[in-house]
Gaussian input, Z-matrix of N, CA and C with variables (Angstrom, degrees):
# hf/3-21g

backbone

0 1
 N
 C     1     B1
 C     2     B2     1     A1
 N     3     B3     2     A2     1     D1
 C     4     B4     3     A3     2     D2
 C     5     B5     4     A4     3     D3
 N     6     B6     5     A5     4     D4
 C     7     B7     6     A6     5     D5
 C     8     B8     7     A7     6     D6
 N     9     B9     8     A8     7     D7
 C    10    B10     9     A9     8     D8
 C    11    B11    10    A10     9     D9
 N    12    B12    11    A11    10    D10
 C    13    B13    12    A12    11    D11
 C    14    B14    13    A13    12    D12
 N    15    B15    14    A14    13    D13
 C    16    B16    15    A15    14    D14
 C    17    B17    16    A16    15    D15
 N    18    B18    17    A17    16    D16
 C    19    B19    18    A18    17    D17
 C    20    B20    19    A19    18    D18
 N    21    B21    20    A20    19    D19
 C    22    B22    21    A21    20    D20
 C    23    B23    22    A22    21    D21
 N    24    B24    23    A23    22    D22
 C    25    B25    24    A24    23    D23
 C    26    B26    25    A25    24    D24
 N    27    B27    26    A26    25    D25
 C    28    B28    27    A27    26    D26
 C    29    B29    28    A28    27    D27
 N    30    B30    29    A29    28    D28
 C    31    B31    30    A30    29    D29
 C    32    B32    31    A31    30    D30
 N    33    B33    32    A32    31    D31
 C    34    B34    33    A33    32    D32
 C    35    B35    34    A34    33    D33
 N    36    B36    35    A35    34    D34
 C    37    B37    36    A36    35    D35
 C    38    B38    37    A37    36    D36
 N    39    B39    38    A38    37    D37
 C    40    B40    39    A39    38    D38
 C    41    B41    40    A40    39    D39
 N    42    B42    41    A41    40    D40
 C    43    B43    42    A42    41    D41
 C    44    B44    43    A43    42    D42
 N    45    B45    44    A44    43    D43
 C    46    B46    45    A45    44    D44
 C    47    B47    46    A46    45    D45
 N    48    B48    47    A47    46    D46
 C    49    B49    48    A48    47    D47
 C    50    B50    49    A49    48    D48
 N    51    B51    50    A50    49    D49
 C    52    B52    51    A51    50    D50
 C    53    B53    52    A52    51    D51
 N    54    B54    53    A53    52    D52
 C    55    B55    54    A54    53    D53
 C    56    B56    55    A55    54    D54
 N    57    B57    56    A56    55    D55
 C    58    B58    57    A57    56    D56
 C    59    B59    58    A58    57    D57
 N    60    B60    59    A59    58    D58
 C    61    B61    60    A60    59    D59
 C    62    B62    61    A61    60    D60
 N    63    B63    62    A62    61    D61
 C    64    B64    63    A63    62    D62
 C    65    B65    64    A64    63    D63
 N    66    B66    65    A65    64    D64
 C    67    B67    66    A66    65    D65
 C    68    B68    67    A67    66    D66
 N    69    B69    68    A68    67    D67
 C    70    B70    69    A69    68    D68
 C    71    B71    70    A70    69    D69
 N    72    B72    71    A71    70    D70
 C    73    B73    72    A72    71    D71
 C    74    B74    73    A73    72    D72
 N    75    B75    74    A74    73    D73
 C    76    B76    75    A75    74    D74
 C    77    B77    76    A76    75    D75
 N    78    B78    77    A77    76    D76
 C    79    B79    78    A78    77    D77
 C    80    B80    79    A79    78    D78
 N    81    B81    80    A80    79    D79
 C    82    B82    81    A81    80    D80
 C    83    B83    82    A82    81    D81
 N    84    B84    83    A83    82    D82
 C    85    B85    84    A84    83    D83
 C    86    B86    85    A85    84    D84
 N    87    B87    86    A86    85    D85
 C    88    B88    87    A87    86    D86
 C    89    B89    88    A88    87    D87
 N    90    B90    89    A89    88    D88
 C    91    B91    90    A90    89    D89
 C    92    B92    91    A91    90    D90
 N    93    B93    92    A92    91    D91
 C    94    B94    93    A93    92    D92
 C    95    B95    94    A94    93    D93
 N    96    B96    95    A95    94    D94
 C    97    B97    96    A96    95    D95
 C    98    B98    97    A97    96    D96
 N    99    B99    98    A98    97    D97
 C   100   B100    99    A99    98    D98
 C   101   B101   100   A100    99    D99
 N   102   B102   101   A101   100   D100
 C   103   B103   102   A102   101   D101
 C   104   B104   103   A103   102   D102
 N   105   B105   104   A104   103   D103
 C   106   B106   105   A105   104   D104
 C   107   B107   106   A106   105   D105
 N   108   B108   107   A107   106   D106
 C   109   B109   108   A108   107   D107
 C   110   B110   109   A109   108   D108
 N   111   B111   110   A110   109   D109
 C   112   B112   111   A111   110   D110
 C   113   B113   112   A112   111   D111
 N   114   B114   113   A113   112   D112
 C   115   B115   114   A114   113   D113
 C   116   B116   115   A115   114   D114
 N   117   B117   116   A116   115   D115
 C   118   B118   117   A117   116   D116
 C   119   B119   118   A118   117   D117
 N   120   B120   119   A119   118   D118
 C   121   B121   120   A120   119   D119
 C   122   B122   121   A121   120   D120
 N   123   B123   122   A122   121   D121
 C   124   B124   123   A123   122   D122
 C   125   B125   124   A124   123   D123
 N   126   B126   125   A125   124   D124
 C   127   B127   126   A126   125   D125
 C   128   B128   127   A127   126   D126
 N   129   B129   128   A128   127   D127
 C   130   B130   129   A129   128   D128
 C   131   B131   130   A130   129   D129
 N   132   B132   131   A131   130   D130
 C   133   B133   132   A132   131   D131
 C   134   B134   133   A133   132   D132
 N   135   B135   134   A134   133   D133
 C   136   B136   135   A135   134   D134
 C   137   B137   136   A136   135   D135
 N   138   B138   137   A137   136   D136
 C   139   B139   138   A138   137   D137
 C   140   B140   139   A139   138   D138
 N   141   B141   140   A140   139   D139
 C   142   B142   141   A141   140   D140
 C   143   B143   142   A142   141   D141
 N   144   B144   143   A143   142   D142
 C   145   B145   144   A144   143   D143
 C   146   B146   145   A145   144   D144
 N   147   B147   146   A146   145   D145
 C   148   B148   147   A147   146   D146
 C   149   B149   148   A148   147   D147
 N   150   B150   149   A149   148   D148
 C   151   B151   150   A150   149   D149
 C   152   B152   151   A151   150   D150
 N   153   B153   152   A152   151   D151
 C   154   B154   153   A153   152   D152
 C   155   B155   154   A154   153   D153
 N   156   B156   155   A155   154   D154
 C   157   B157   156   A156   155   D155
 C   158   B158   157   A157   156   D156
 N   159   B159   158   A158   157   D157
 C   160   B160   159   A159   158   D158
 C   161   B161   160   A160   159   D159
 N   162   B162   161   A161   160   D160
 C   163   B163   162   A162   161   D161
 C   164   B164   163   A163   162   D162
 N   165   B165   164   A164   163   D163
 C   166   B166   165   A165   164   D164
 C   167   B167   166   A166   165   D165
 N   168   B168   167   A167   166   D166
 C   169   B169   168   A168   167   D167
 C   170   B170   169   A169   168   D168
 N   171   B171   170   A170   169   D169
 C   172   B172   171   A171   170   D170
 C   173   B173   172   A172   171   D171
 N   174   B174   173   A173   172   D172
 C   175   B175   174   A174   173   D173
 C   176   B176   175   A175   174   D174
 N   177   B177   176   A176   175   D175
 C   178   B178   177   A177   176   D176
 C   179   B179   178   A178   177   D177
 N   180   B180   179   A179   178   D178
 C   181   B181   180   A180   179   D179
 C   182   B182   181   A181   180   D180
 N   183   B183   182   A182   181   D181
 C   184   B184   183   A183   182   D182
 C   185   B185   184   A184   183   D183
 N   186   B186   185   A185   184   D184
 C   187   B187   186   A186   185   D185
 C   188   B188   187   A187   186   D186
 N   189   B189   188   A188   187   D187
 C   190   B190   189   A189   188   D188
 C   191   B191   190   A190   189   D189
 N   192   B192   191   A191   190   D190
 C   193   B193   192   A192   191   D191
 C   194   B194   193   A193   192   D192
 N   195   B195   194   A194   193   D193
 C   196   B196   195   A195   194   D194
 C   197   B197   196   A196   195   D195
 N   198   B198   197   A197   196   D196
 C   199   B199   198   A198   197   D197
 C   200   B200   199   A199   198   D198
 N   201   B201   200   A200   199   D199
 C   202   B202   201   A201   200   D200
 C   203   B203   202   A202   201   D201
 N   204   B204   203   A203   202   D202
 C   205   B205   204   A204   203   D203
 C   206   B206   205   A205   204   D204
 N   207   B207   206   A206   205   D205
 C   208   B208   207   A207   206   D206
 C   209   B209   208   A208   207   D207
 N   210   B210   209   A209   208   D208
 C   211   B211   210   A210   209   D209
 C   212   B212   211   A211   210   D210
 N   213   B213   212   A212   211   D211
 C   214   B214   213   A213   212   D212
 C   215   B215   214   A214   213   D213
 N   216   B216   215   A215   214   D214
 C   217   B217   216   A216   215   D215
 C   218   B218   217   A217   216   D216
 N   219   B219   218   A218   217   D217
 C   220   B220   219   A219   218   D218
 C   221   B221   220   A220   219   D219
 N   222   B222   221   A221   220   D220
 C   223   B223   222   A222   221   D221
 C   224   B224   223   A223   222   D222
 N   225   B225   224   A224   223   D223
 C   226   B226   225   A225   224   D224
 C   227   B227   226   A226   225   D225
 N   228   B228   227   A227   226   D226
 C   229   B229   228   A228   227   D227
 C   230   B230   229   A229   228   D228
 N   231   B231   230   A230   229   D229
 C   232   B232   231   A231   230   D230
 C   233   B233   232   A232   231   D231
 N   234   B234   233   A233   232   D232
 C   235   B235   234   A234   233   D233
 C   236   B236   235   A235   234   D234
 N   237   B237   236   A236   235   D235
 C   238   B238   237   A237   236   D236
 C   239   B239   238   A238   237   D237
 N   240   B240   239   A239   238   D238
 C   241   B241   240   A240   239   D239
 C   242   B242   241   A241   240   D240
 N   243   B243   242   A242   241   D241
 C   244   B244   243   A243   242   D242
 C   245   B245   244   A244   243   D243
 N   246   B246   245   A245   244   D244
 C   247   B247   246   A246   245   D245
 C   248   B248   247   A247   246   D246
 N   249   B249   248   A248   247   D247
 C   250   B250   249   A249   248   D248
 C   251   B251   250   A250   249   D249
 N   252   B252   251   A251   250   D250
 C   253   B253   252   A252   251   D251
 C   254   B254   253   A253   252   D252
 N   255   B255   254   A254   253   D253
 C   256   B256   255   A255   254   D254
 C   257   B257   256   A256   255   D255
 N   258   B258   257   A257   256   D256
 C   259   B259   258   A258   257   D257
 C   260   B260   259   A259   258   D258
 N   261   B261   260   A260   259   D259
 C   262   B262   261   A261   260   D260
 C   263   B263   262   A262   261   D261
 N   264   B264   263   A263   262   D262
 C   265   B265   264   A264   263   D263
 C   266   B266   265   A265   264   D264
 N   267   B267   266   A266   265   D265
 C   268   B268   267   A267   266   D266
 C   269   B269   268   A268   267   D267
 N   270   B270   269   A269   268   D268
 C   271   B271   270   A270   269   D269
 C   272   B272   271   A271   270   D270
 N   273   B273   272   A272   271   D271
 C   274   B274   273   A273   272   D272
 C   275   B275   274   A274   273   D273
 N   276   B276   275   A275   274   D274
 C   277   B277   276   A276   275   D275
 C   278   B278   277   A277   276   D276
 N   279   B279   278   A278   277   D277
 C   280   B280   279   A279   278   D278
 C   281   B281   280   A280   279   D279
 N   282   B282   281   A281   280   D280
 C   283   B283   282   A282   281   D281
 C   284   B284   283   A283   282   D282
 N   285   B285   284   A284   283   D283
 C   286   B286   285   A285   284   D284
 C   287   B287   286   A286   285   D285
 N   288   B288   287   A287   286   D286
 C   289   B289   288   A288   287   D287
 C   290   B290   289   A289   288   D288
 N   291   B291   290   A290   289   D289
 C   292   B292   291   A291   290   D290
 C   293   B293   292   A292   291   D291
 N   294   B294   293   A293   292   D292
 C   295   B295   294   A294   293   D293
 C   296   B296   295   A295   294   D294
 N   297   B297   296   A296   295   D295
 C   298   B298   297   A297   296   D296
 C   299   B299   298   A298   297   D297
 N   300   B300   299   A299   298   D298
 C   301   B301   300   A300   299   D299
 C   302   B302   301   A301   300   D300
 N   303   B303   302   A302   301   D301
 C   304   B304   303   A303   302   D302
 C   305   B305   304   A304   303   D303
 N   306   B306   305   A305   304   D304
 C   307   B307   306   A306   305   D305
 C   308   B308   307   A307   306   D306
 N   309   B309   308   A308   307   D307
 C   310   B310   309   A309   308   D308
 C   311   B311   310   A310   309   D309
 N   312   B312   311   A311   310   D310
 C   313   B313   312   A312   311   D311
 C   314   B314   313   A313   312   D312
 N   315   B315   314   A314   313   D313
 C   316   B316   315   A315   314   D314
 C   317   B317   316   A316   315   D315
 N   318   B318   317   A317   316   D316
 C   319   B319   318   A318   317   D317
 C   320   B320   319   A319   318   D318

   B1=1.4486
   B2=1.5276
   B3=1.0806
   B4=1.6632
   B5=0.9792
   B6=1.8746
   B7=1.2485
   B8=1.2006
   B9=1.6306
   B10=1.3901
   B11=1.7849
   B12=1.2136
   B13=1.0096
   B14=1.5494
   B15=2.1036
   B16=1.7979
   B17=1.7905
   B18=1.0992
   B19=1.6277
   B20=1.6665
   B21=1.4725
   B22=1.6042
   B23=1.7099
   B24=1.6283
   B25=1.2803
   B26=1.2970
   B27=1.6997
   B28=1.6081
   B29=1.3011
   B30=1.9529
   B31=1.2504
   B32=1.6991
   B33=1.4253
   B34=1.9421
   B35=1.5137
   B36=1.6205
   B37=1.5970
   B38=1.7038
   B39=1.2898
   B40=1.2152
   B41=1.2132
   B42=1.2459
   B43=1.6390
   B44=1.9194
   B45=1.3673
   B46=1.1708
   B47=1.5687
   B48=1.2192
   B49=1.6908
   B50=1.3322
   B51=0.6739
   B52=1.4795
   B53=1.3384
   B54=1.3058
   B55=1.6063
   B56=1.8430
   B57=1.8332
   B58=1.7702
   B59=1.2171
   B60=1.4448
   B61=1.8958
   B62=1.5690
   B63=1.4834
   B64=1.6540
   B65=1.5804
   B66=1.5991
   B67=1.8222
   B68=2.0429
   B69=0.8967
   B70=1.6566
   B71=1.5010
   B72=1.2507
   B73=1.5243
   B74=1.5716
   B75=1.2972
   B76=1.7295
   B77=1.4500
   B78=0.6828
   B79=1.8584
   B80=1.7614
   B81=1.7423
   B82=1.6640
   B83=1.5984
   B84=1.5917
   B85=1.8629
   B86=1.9018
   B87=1.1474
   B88=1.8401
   B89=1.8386
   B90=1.6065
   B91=1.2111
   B92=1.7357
   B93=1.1295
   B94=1.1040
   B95=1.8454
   B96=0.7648
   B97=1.8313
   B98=1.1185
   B99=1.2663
   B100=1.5781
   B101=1.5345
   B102=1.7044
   B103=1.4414
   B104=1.4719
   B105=0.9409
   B106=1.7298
   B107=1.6207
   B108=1.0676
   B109=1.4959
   B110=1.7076
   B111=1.2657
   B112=1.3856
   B113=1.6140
   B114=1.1924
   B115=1.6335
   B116=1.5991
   B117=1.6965
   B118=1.0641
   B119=2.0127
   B120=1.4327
   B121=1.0728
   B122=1.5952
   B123=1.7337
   B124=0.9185
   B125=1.5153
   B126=1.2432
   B127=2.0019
   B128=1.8549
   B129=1.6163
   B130=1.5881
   B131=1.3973
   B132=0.7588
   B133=1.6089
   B134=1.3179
   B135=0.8810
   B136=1.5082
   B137=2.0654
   B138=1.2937
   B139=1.4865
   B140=1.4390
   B141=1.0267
   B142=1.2930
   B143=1.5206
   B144=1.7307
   B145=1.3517
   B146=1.8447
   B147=1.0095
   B148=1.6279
   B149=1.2968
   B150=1.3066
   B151=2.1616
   B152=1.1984
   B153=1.2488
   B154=1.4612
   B155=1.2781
   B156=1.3355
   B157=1.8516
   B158=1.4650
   B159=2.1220
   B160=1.3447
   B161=1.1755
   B162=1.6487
   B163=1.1824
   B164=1.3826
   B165=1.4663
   B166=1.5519
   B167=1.9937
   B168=1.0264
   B169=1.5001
   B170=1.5367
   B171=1.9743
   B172=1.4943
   B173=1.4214
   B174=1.2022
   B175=1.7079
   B176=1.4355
   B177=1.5281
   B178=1.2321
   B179=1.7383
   B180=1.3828
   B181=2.0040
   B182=1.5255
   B183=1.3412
   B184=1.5905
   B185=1.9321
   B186=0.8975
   B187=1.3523
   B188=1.5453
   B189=1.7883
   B190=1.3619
   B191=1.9370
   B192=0.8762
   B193=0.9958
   B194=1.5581
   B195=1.5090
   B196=0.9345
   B197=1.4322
   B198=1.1227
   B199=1.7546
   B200=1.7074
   B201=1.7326
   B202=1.3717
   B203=1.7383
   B204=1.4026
   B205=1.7775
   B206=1.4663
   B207=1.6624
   B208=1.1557
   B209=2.0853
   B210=1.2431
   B211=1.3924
   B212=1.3889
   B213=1.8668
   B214=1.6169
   B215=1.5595
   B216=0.8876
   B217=1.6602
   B218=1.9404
   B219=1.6102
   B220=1.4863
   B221=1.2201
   B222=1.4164
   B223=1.2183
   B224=1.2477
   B225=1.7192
   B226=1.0522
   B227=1.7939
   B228=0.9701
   B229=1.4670
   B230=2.1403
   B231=1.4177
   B232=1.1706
   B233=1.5406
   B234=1.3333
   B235=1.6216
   B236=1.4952
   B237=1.7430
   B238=1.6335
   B239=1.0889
   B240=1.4985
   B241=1.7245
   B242=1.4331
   B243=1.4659
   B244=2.0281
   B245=1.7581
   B246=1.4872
   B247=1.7875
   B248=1.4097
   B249=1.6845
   B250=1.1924
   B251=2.2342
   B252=1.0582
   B253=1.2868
   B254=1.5660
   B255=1.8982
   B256=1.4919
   B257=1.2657
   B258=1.1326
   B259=1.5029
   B260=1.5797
   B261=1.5242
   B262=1.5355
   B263=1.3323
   B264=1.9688
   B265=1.5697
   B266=1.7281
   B267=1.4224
   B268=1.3942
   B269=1.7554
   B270=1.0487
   B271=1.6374
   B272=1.4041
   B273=1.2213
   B274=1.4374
   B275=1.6171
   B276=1.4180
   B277=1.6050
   B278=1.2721
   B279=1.4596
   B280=1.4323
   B281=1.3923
   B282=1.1661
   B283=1.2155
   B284=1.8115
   B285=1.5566
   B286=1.1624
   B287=1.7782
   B288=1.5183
   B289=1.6176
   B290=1.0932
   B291=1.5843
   B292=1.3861
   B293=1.3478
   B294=1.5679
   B295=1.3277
   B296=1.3085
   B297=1.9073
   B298=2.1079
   B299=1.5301
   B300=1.1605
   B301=1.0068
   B302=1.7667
   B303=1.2494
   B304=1.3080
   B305=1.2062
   B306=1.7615
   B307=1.3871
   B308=1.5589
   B309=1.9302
   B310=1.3777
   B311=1.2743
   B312=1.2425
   B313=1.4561
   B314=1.5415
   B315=1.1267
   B316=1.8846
   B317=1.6081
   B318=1.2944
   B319=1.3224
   B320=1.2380
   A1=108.82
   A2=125.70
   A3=147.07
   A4=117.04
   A5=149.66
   A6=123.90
   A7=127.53
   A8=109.41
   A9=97.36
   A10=95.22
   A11=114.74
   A12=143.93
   A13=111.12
   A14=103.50
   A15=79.51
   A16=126.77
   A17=88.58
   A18=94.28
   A19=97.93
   A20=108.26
   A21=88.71
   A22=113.62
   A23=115.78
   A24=125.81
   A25=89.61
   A26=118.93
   A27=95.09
   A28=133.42
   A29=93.45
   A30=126.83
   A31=94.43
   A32=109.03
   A33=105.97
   A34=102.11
   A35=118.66
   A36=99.63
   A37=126.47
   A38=112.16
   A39=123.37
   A40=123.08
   A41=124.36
   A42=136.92
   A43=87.44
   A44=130.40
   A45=114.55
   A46=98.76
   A47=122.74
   A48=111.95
   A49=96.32
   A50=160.25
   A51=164.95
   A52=102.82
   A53=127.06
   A54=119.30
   A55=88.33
   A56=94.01
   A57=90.56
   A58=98.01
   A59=117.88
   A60=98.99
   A61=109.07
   A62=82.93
   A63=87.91
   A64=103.18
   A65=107.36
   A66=99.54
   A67=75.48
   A68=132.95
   A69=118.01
   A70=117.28
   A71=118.05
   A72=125.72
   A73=118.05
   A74=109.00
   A75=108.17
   A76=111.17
   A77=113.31
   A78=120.94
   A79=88.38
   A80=103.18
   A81=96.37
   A82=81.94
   A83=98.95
   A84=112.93
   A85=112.56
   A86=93.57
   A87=93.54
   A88=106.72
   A89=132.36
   A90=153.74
   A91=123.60
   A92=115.67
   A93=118.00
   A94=99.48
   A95=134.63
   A96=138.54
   A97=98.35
   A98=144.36
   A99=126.47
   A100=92.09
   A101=119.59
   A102=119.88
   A103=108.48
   A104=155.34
   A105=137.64
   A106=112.18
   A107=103.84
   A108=102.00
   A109=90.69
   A110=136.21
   A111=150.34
   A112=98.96
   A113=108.79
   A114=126.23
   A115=105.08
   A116=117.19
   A117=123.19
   A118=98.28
   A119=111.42
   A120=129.29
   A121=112.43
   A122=113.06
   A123=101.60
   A124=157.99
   A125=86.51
   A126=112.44
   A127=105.64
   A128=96.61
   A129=83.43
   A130=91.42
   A131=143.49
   A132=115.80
   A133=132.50
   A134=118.60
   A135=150.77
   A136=99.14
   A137=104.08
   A138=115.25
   A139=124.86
   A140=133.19
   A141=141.30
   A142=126.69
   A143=98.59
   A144=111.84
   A145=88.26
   A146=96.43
   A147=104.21
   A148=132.76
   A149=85.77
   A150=104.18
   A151=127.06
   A152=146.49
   A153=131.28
   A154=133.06
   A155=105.45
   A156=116.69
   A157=106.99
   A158=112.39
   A159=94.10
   A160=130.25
   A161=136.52
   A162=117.77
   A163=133.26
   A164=111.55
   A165=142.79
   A166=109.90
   A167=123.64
   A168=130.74
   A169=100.01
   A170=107.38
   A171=91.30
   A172=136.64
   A173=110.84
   A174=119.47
   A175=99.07
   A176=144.52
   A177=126.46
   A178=120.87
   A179=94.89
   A180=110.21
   A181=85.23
   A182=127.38
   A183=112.14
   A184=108.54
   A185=115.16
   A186=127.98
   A187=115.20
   A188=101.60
   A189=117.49
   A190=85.54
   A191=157.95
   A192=159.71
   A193=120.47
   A194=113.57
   A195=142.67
   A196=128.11
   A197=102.06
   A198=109.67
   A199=115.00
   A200=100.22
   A201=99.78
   A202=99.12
   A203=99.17
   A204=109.66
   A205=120.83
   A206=88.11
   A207=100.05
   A208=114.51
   A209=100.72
   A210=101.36
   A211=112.28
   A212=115.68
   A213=98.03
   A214=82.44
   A215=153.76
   A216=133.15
   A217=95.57
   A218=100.91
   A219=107.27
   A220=102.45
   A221=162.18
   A222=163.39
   A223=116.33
   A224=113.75
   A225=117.68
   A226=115.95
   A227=123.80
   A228=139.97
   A229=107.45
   A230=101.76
   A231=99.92
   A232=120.14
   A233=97.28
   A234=126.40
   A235=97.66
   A236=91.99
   A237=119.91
   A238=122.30
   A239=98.62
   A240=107.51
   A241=90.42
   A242=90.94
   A243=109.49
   A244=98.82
   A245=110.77
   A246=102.78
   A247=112.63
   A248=106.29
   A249=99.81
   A250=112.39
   A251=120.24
   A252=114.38
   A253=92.68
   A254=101.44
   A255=119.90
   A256=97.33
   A257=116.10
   A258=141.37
   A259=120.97
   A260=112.48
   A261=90.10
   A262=83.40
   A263=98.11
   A264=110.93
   A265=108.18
   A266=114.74
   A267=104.60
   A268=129.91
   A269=103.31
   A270=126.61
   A271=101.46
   A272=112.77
   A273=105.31
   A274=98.19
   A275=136.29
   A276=133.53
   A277=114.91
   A278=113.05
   A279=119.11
   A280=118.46
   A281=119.58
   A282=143.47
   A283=118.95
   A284=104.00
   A285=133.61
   A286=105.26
   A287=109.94
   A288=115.79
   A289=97.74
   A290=150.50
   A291=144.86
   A292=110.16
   A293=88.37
   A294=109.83
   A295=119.77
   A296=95.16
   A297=99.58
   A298=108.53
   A299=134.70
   A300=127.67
   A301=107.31
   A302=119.58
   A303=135.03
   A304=106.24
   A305=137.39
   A306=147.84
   A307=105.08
   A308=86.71
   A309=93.67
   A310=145.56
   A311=109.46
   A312=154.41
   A313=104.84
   A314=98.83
   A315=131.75
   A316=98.95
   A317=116.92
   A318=140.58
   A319=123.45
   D1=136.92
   D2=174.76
   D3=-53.03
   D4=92.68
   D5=177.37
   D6=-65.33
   D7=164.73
   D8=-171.73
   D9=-96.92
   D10=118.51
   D11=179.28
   D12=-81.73
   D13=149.80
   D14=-179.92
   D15=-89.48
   D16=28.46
   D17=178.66
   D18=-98.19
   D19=-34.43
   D20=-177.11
   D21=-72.73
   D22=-31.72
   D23=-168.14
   D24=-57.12
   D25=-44.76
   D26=-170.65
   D27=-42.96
   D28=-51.32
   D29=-149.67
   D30=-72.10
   D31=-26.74
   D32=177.49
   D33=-81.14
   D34=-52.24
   D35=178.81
   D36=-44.51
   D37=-36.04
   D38=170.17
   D39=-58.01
   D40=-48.46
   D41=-165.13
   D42=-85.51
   D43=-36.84
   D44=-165.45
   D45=-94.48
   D46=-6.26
   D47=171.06
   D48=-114.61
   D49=57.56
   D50=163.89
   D51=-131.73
   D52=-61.18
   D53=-166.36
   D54=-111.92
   D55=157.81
   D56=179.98
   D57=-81.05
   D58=-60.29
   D59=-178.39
   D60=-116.06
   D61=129.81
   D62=172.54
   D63=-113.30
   D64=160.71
   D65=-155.04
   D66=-121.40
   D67=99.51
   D68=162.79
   D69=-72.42
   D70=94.46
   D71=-167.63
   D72=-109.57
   D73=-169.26
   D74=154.20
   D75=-104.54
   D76=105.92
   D77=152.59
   D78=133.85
   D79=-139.25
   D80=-178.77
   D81=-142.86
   D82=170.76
   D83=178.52
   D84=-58.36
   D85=-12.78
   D86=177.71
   D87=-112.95
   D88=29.92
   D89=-167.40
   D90=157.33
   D91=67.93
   D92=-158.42
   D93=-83.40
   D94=126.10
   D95=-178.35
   D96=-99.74
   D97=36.42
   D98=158.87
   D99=-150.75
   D100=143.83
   D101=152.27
   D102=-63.95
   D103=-37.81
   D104=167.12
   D105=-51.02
   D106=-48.11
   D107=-153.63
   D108=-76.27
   D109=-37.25
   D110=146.22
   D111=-15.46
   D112=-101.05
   D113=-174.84
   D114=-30.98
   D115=-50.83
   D116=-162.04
   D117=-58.47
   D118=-66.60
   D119=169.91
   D120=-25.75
   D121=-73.57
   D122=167.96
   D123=-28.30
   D124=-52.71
   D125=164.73
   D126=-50.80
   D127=-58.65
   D128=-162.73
   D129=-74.25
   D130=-28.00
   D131=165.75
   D132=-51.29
   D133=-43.39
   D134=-178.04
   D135=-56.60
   D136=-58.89
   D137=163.03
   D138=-60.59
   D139=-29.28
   D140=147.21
   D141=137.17
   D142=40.09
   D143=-154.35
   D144=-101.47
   D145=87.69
   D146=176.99
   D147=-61.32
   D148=-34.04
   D149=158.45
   D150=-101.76
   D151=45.66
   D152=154.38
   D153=-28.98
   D154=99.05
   D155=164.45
   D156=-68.28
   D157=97.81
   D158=159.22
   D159=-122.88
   D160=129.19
   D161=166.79
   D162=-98.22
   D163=139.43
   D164=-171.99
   D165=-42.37
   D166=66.07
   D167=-152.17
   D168=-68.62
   D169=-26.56
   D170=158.52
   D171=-86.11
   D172=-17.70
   D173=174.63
   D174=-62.80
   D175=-41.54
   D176=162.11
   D177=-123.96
   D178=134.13
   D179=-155.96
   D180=-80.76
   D181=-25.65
   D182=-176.52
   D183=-72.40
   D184=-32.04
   D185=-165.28
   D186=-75.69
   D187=-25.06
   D188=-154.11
   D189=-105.23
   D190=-40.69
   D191=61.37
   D192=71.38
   D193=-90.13
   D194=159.74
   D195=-47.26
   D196=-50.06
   D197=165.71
   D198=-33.24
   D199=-48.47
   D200=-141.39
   D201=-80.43
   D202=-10.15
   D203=169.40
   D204=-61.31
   D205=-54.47
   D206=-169.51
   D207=-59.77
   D208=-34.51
   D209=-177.45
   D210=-94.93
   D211=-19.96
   D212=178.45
   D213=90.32
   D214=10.57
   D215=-174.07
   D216=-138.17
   D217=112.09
   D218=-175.02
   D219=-65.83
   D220=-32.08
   D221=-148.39
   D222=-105.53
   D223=158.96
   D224=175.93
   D225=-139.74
   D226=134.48
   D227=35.12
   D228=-85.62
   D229=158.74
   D230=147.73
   D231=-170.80
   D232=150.91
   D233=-158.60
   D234=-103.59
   D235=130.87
   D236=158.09
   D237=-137.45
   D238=140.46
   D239=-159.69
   D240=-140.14
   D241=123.60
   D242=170.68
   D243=87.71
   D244=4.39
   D245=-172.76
   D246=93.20
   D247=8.68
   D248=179.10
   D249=-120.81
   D250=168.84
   D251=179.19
   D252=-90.18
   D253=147.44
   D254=173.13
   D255=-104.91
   D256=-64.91
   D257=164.88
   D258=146.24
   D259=-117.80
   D260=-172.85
   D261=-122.08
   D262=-160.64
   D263=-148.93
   D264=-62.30
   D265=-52.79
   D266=162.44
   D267=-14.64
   D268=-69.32
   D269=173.11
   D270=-52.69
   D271=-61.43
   D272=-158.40
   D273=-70.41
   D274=-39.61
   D275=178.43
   D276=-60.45
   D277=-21.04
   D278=-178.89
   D279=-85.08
   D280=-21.80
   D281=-174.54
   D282=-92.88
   D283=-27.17
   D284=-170.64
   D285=-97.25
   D286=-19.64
   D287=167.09
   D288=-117.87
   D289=26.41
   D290=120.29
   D291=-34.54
   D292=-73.73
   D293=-148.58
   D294=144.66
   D295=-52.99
   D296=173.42
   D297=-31.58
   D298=-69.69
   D299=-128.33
   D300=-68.74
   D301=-17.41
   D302=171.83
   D303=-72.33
   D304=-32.74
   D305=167.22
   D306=-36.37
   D307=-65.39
   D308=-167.23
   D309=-97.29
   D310=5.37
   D311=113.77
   D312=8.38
   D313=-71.76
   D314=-149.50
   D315=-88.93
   D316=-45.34
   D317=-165.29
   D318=32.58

C-alpha cells in the first residue's frame, strides 16, 4: 500500500478545497470504469453538482492507494463536498434519495 506522503496530503487538501466536489474514482466523468464510481458520479450530477472534480485513481496506483489513508474510508469511489468526505457510492445514492445530497450539493 502507498503511503500517504506529504506531497500527496497536499495535493488532496488542494484538490478537495479547490473544487466543491471532487469524486476520486476509477476511470474519469467522460469514461467511468467502475459501476460505483458511475452511479456515484451519476447522483452528484443528478443533484446538481454541475462540476465534478474527478480523479482517475487508476491512471495513478499511488493516489488510489493513498486516498484511502488520507480519508480513513477503505473504499473506492469517494466523494468530497465543501473539503469534506461523503463517502462512497452507497452513501452518496442514499443521500441522493434523501434529498441531502442536493443540500449539499448547493451548500
Amino acid at each position: 500500500m502507498a503511503a500517504l506522503t506529504p506531497e500527496l496530503k497536499a495535493r488532496f487538501d488542494r484538490e478537495t478545497s479547490q473544487h466543491r466536489v471532487v469524486l476520486y474514482m476509477k476511470g474519469n466523468k467522460l469514461f467511468p470504469r467502475c459501476g460505483f464510481s458511475a452511479n456515484a458520479l451519476a447522483a452528484l450530477q443528478a443533484a446538481g453538482a454541475a462540476d465534478v472534480y474527478t480523479v482517475d485513481v487508476l491512471a495513478e496506483p499511488d493516489v488510489r492507494e493513498a486516498i484511502k489513508e488520507y480519508s480513513g474510508w477503505p473504499t473506492l469511489p469517494q466523494a468530497f463536498i465543501g473539503g469534506q468526505l461523503v463517502g462512497g457510492s452507497d452513501i452518496v445514492r442514499d443521500l441522493a434519495e434523501s434529498g441531502e445530497l442536493a443540500k449539499l450539493v448547493k451548500g
